[in-house]
C-alpha positions in Angstrom: 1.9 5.1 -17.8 1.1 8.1 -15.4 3.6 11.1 -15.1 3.3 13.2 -11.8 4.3 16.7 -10.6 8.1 15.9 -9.3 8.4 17.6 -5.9 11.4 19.5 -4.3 12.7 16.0 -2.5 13.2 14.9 -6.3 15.3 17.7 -7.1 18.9 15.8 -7.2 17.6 13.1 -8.3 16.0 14.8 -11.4 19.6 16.3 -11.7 21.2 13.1 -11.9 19.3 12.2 -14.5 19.9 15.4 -16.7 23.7 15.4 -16.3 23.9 11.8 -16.9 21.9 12.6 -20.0 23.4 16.3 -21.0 26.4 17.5 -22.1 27.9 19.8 -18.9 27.4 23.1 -21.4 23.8 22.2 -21.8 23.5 22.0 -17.7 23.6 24.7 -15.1 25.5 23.7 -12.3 23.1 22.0 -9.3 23.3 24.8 -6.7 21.8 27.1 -9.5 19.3 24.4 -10.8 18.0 23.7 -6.8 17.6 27.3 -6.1 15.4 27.9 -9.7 13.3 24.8 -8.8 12.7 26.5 -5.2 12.5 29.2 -6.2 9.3 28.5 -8.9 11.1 29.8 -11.7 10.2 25.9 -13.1 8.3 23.0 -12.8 9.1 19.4 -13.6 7.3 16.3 -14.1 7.8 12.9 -14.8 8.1 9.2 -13.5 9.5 7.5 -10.9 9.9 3.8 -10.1 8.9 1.4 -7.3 11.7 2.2 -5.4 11.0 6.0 -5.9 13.9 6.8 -8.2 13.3 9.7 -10.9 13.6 7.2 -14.6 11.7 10.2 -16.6 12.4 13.9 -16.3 10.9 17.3 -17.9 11.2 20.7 -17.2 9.0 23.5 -18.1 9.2 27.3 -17.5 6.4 29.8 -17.7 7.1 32.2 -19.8 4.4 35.2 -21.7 2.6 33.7 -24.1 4.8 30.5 -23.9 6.3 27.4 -22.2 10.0 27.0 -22.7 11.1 23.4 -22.4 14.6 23.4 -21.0 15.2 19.3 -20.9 13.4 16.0 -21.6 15.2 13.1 -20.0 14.8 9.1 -19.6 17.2 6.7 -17.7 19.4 5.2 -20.4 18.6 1.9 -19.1 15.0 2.9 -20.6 15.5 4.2 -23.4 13.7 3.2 -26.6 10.5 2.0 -24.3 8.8 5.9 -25.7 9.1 6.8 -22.2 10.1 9.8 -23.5 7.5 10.1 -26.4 4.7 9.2 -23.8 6.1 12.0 -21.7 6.6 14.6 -24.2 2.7 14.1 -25.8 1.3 13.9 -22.2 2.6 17.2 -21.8 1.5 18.6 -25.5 -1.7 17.7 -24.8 -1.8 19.4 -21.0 -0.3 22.3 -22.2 -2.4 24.9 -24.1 0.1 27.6 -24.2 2.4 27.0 -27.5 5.5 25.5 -26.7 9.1 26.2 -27.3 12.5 24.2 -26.8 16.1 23.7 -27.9 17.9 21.8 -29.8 21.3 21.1 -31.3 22.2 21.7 -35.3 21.5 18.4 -37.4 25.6 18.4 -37.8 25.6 14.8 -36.6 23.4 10.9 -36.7 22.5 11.9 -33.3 21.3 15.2 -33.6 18.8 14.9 -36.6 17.3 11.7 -34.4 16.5 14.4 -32.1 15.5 16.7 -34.1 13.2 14.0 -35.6 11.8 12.9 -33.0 10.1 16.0 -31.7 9.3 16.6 -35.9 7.0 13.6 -35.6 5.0 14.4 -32.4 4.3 17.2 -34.1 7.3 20.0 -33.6 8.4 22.2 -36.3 12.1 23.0 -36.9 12.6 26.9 -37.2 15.5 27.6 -39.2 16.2 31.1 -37.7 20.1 31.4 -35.9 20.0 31.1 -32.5 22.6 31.2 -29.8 21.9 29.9 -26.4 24.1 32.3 -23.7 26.8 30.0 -21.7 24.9 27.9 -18.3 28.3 27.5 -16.6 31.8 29.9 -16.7 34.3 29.6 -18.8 31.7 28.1 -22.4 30.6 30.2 -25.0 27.9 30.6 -26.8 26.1 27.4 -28.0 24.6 27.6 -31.6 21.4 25.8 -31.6 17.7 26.6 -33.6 14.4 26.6 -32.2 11.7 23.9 -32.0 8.0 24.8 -31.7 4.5 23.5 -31.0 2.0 23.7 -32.8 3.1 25.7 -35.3 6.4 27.1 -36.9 6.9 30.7 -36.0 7.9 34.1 -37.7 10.4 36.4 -37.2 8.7 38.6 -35.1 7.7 35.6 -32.4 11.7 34.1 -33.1 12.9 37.6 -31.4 10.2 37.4 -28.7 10.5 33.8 -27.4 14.8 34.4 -28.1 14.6 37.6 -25.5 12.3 36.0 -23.0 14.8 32.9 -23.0 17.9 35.2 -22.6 16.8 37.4 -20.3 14.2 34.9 -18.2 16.0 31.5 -18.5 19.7 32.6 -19.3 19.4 36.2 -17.4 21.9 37.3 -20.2 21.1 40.6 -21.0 20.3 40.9 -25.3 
């Protein structure tokens, strides 16, 4: 399977995807998501079908020293085809900067499936507290812990990647 560079045409339709796959306080609202994709502040890539339609989505920012991934996405109609897992090494192995993402505390089935997923492509859980700031008025803070690649990371690099994400990704001031 080949993933591609998603261009700005693909933006809504990468969008789609997401919020059919997201919870709305894991999404920033599409006006806010077009302009950061314009803008370069990320990049996406993934797979589309014959007909052209985004099935595969994931977004990286650039951040110093390393890539934050903000969402990894497949069409529900595909999932459990490793679209997903395909996608996810593909990037691990283009990417040489560590890697950083997300994810939600194993409080439920669904979450520790997630969070065991990326464990066995090679992610390691880091057990520090961490609070992503609020994408959309009127939600809170959203407890979640960090996931890393290659390695697990100490408490010096927790506080580093946690500003760059709040100030860079979030622009919440820490």
């Amino acid at each position: 399977m080949e993933f591609e560079k998603l261009k700005k045409e693909d933006i809504k339709a990468m969008y789609d995807l997401m919020e059919e796959a997201f919870p709305q306080e894991e999404l920033r609202v599409y006006e806010k998501y077009k302009q950061l994709y314009e803008n370069g502040s990320f990049e996406a890539f993934g797979k589309k079908d014959k007909r052209g339609k985004v099935i595969a989505v994931i977004s990286i920012w650039h951040l110093d020293g390393v890539r934050y991934i903000e969402h990894l996405a497949v069409d529900a109609s595909l999932r459990g085809q490793n679209i997903g897992q395909r996608l996810l090494k593909w990037i691990l192995e283009k990417e040489k900067t560590p890697l950083v993402l997300e994810v939600e505390l194993p409080e439920n089935e669904m979450a520790k499936r997630r969070i065991g997923f990326y464990q066995r492509l090679g992610l390691h859980y880091n057990d520090y507290a961490y609070l992503q700031p609020p994408l959309r008025e009127g939600h809170g803070m959203l407890p979640l812990r960090l996931m890393t690649y290659p390695e697990k990371i100490d408490e010096k690099t927790y506080f580093h990647y946690q500003k760059q994400l709040h100030q860079r990704v979030y622009f919440y001031d820490v």
